[in-house]
C-alpha positions as CSV (number, residue, x, y, z in Angstrom):
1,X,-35.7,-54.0,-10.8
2,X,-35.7,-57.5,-9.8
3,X,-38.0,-58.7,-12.0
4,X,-37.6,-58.2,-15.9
5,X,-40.9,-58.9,-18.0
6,X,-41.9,-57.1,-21.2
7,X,-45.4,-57.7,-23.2
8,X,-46.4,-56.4,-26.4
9,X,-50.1,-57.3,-26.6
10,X,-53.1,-55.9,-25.1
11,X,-55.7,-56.9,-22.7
12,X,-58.9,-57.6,-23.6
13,X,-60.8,-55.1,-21.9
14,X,-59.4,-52.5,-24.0
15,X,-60.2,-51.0,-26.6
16,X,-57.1,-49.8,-29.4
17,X,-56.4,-52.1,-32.2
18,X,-56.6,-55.1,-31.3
19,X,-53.6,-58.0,-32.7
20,X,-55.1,-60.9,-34.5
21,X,-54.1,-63.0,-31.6
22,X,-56.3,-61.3,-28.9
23,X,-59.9,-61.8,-28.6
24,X,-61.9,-58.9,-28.1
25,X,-64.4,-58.8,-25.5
26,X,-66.0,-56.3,-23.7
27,X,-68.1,-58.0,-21.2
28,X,-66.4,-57.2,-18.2
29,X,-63.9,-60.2,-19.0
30,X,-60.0,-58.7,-18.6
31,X,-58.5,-61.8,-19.6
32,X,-56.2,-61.8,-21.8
33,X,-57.8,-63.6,-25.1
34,X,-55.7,-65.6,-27.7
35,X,-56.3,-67.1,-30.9
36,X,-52.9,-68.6,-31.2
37,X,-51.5,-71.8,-30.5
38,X,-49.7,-72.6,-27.4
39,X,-46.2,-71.0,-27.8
40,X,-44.2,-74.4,-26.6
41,X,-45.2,-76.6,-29.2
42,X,-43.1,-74.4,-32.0
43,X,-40.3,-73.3,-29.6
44,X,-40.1,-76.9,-29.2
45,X,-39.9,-78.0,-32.6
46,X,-37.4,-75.0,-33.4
47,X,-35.1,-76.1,-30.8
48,X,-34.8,-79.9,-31.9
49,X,-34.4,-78.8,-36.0
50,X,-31.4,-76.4,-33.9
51,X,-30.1,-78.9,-31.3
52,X,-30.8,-82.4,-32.4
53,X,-29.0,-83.3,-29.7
54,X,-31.5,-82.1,-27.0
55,X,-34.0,-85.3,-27.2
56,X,-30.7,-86.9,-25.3
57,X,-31.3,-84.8,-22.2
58,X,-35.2,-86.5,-21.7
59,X,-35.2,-89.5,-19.3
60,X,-35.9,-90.0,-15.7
61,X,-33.3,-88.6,-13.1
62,X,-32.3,-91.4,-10.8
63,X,-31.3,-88.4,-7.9
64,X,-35.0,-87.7,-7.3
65,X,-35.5,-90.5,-5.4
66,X,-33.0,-89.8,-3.0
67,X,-33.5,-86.6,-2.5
68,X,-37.1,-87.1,-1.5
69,X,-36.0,-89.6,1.0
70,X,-34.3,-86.9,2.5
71,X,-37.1,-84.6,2.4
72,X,-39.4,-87.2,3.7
73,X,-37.0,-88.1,6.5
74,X,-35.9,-84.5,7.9
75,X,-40.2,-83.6,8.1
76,X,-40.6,-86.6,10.0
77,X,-38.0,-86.1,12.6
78,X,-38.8,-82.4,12.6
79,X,-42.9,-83.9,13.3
80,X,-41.4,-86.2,15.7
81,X,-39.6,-83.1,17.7
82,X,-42.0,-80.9,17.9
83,X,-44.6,-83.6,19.6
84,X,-44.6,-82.0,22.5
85,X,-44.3,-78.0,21.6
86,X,-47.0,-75.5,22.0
87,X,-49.0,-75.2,19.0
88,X,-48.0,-71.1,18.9
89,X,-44.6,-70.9,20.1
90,X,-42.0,-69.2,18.3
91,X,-40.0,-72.5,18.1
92,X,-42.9,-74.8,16.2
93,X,-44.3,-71.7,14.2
94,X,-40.6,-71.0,13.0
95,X,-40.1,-75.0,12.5
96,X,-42.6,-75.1,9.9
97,X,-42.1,-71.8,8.1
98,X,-38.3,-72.0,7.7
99,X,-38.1,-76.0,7.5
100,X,-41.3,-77.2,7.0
101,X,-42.7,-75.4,4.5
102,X,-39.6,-75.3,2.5
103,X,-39.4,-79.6,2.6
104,X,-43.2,-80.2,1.4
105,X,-42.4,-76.8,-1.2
106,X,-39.7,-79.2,-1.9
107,X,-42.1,-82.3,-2.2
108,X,-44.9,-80.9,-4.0
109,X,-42.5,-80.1,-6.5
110,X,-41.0,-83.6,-6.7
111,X,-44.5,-84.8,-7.1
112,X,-44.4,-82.0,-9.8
113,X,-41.3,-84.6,-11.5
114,X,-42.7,-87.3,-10.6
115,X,-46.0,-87.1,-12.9
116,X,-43.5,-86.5,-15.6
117,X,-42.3,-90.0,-14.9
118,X,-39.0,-88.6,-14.2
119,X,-38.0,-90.6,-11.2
120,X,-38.5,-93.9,-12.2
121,X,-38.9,-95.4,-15.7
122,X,-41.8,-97.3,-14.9
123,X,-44.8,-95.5,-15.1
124,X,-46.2,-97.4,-12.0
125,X,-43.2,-97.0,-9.9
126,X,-43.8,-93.4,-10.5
127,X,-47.3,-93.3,-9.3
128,X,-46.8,-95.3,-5.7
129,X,-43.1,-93.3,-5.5
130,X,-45.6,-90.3,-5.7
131,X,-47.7,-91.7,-3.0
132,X,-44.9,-92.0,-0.7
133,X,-43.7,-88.6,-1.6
134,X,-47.2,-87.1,-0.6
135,X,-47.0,-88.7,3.0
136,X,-45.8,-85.6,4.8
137,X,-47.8,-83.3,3.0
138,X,-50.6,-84.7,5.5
139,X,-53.3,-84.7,2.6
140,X,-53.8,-86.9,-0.2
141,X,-53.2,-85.1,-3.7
142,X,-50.5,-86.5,-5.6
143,X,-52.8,-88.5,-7.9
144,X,-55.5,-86.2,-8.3
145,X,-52.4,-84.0,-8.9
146,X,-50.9,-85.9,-12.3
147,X,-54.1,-85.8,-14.2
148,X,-54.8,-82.0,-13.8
149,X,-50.9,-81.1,-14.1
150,X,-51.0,-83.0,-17.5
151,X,-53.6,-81.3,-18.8
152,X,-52.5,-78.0,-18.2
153,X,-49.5,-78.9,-20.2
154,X,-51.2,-80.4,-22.7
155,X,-54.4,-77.5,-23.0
156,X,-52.4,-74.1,-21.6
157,X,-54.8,-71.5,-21.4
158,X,-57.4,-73.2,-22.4
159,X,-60.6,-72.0,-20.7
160,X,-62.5,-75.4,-18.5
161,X,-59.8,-77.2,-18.8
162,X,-56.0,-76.0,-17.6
163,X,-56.8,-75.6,-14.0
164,X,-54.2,-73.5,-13.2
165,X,-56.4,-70.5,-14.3
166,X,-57.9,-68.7,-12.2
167,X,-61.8,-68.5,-12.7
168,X,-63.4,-64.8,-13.3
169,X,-65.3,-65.3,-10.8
170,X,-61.7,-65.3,-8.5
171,X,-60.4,-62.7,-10.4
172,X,-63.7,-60.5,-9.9
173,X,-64.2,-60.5,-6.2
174,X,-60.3,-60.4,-5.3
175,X,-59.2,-57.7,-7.8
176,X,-58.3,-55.6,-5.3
177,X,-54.8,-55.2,-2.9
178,X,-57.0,-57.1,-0.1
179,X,-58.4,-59.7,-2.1
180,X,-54.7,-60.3,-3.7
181,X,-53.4,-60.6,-0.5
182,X,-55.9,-62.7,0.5
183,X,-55.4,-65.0,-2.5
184,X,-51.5,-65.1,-1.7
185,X,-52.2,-66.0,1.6
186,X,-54.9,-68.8,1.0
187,X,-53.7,-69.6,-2.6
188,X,-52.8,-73.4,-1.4
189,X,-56.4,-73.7,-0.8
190,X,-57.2,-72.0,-4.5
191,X,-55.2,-74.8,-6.3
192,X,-56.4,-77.3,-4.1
193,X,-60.4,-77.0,-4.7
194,X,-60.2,-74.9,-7.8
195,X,-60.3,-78.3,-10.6
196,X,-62.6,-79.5,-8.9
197,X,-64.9,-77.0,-9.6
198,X,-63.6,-76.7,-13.2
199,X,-64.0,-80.4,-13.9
200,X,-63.8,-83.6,-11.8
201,X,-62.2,-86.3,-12.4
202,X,-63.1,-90.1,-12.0
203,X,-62.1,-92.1,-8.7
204,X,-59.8,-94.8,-9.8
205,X,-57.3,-97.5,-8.4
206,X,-54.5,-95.1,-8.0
207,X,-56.9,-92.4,-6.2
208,X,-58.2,-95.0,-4.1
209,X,-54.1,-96.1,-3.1
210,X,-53.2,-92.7,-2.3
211,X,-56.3,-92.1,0.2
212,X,-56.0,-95.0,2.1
213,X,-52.0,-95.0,2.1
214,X,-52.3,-91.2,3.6
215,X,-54.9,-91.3,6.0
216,X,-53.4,-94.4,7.6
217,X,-49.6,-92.6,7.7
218,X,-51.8,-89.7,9.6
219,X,-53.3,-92.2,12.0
220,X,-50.0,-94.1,12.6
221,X,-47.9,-90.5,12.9
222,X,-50.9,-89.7,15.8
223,X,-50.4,-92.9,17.5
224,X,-47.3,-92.8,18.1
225,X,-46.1,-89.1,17.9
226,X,-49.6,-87.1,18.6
227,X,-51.6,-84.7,17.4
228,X,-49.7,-81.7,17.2
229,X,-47.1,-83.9,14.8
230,X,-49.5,-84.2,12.2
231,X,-50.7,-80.5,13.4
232,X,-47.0,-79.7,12.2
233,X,-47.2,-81.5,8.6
234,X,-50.4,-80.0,7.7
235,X,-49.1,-76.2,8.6
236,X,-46.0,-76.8,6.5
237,X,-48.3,-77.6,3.1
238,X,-50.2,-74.5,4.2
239,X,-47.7,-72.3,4.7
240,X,-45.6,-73.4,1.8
241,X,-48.0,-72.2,-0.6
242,X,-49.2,-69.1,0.9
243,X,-46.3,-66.0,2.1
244,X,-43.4,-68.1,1.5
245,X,-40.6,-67.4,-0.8
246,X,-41.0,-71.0,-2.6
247,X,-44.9,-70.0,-2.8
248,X,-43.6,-67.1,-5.7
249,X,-43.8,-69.5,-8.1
250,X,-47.2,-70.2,-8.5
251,X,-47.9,-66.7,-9.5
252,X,-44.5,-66.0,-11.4
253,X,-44.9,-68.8,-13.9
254,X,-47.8,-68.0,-15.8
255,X,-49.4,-64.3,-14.6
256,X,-48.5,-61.5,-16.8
257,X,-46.9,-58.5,-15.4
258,X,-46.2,-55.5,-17.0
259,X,-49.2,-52.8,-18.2
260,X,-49.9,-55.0,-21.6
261,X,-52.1,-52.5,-22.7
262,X,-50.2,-49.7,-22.7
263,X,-47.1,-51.3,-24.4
264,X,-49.2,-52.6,-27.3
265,X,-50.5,-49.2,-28.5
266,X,-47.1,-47.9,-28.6
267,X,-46.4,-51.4,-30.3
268,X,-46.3,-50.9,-34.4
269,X,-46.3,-54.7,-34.7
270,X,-47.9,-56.2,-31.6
271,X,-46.8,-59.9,-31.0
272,X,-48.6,-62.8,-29.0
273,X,-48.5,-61.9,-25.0
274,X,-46.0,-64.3,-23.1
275,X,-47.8,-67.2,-21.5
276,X,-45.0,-68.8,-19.5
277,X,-42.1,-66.8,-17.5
278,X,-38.9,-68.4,-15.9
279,X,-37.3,-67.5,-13.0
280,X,-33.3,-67.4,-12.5
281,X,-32.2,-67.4,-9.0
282,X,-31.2,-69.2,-5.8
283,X,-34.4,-70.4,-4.8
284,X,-34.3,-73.1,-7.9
285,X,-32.0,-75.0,-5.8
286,X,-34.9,-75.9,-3.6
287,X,-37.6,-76.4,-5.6
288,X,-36.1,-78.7,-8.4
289,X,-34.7,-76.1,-10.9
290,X,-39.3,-75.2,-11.4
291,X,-38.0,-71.5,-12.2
292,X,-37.1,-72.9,-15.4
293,X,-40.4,-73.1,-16.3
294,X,-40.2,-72.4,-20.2
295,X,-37.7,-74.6,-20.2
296,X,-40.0,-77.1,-18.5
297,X,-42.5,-76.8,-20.7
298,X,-40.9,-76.8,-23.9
299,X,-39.1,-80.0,-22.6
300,X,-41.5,-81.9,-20.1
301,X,-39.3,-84.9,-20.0
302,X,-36.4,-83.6,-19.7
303,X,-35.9,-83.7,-15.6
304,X,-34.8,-81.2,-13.4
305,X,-31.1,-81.8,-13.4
306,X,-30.9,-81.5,-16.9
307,X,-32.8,-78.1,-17.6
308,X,-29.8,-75.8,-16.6
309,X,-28.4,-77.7,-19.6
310,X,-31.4,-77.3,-21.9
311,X,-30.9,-73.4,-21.3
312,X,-27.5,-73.4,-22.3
313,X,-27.6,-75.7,-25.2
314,X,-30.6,-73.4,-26.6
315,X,-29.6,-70.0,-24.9
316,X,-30.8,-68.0,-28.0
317,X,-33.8,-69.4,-27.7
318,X,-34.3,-68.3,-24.3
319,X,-31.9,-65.5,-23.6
320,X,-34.2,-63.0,-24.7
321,X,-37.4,-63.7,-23.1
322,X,-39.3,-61.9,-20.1
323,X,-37.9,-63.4,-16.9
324,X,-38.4,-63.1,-13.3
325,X,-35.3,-62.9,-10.5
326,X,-37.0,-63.2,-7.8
327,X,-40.2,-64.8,-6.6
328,X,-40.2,-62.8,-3.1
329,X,-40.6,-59.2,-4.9
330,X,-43.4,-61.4,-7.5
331,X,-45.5,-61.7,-4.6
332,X,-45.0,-58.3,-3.5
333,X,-45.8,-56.9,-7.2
334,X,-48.2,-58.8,-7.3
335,X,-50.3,-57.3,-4.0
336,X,-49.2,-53.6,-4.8
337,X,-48.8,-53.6,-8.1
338,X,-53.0,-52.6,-9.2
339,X,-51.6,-53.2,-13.0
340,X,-51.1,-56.6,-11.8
341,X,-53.9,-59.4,-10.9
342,X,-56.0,-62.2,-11.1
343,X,-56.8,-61.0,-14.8
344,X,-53.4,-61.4,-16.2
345,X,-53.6,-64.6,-17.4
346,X,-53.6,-65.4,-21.6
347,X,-57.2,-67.8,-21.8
348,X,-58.0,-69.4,-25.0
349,X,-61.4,-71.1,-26.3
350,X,-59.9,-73.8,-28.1
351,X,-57.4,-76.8,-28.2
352,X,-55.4,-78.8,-26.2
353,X,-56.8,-82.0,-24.8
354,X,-57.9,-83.5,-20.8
355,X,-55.6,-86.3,-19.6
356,X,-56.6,-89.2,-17.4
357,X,-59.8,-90.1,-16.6
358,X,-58.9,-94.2,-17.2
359,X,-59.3,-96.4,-14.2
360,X,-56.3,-98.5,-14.5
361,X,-53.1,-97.7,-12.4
362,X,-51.2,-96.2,-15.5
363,X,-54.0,-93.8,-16.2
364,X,-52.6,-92.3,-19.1
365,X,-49.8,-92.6,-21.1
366,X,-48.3,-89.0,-21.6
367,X,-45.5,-89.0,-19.0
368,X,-44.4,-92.6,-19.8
369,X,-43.8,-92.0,-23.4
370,X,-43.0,-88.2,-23.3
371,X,-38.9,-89.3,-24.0
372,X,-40.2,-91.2,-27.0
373,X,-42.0,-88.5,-28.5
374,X,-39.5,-86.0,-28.2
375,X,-40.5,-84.6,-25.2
376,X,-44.5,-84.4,-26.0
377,X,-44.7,-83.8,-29.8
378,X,-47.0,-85.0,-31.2
């Protein structure tokens, strides 16, 4: 089976004996309800008091930058070649699902470094580096991005405030194969409008920057290449999260798999559900090792270079949790599988704390000084 996740907890819809940890509620609600703190903070603590030496492995990655230079530079000659290709011809409809959609995978997920302040060590160098990163994405997000990304590490699962969740209202109408599919498909779109439904965020400097700084790289790329290059940037970002490979992470870091339910009554001692599943395969090495994504968020400053090291140097810390090994077969679960939804997320009421909101072009000092708190404690 390529995927490997087990749960021992059940979901709150149903009715056996209910762990301490889960909520009950019968209102229609099948999320998954915890009382219990987020799981990283303690894993975190545990590994340091184990591995001292692990704070040593937090600090920006001076690769990052290069590599998104390369990025950056292969989607524009790729924009710049296919100026003059039919819109729906094999050759520009293969262009951006095998290339394109894997670069701006690629760059969404060095934004996803970057708002850790792991490219540069100044925080502002991070935010413009982001800007520039965002460019052939075709649509400003990288600093709307930072704000709601931090906050969903620092408030995981917790209801109005880690956008990553989907709303019930999502996982009411598409609980079915069709609206998973659909979801799948579109689910660029979901991540993209979904926080700002949930709660919006002020317009400041850095907001302002990354507006004008796109939609001017959009009119220059159209003088000078035409439409149908900037056509080409904006189907990459589409198709990169919708039924793409890279697009399996979205779902296989933080939905639940396996029939909760029906493990926790044969459970003597049920345990808090997982909230957070790696993945350990190929695809990592496009995507900025993102698979590791407990590792991640035990350690959000430590950068992606560094995580394969985290896993080792803690290996019985992670060795013997659920896992996925391969995000292709998560998406196809994920449609088929009608254990398997929108629902299976673990929600809490309480905790955690919203991140940026300041006008200034630091915004908030989380990733900046993540290193010197020991990677977010505190």
């Amino acid at each position: 089976m390529p995927s490997t996740i087990a749960t021992t907890t059940v979901r709150a819809s149903s009715k056996p004996d209910l762990p301490k940890q889960v909520s009950a509620r019968f209102d229609g609600d099948q999320f998954f309800w915890s009382y219990t703190e987020e799981p990283h903070r303690s894993r975190r603590q545990a590994i340091i008091k184990a591995h001292p030496e692990v704070t040593k492995l937090c600090g920006p990655e001076p690769l990052t930058k290069y590599f998104v230079l390369a990025v950056v530079a292969l989607q524009l000659t790729c924009a710049a070649l296919l100026r003059d290709a039919p819109i729906l011809s094999l050759r520009f409809i293969l262009t951006a699902y095998i290339i394109g959609a894997t670069a701006n995978q690629n760059l969404f997920l060095a934004i996803h470094e970057i708002s850790h302040n792991l490219a540069f060590k100044a925080p502002l160098a991070n935010r413009l580096f982001a800007v520039f990163a965002n460019l052939p994405i075709g649509i400003p997000y990288s600093a709307a991005f930072r704000p709601y990304h931090l906050t969903h590490h620092k408030s995981l699962g917790v209801d109005g405030l880690d956008t990553d969740l989907p709303t019930a209202l999502e996982a009411f109408f598409l609980d079915s194969i069709l609206g998973k599919a659909f979801f799948c498909t579109f689910q660029i779109l979901f991540y993209a409008l979904r926080p700002m439904l949930v709660y919006k965020l002020p317009l400041t400097h850095i907001h302002l920057f990354n507006i004008l700084a796109q939609f001017s790289f959009d009119l220059l790329l159209v003088h000078y290449f035409g439409i149908k290059a900037l056509i080409y940037l904006i189907t990459s970002s589409f198709l990169a999260g919708s039924l793409h490979p890279c697009a399996g992470h979205f779902i296989a870091e933080h939905y639940v798999f396996d029939q909760a339910s029906r493990i926790a009554k044969a459970t003597p001692n049920p345990v808090p559900i997982p909230e957070t599943f790696s993945y350990y395969g190929p695809l990592n090495l496009l995507t900025y090792n993102v698979g590791l994504h407990n590792e991640h968020h035990d350690f959000p400053a430590i950068p992606w270079t560094r995580l394969p090291a985290l896993h080792e140097m803690a290996k019985e810390f992670y060795a013997d949790l659920p896992h996925h090994t391969s995000w292709t077969w998560v998406i196809w679960q994920f449609i088929w599988d009608r254990e398997v939804g929108l629902w299976c997320r673990v929600k809490r009421k309480e905790g955690g704390r919203k991140v940026g909101g300041g006008g200034g072009w630091r915004e908030e000092e989380l990733g900046a000084n993540e290193g010197k708190v020991i990677a977010g404690v505190r």
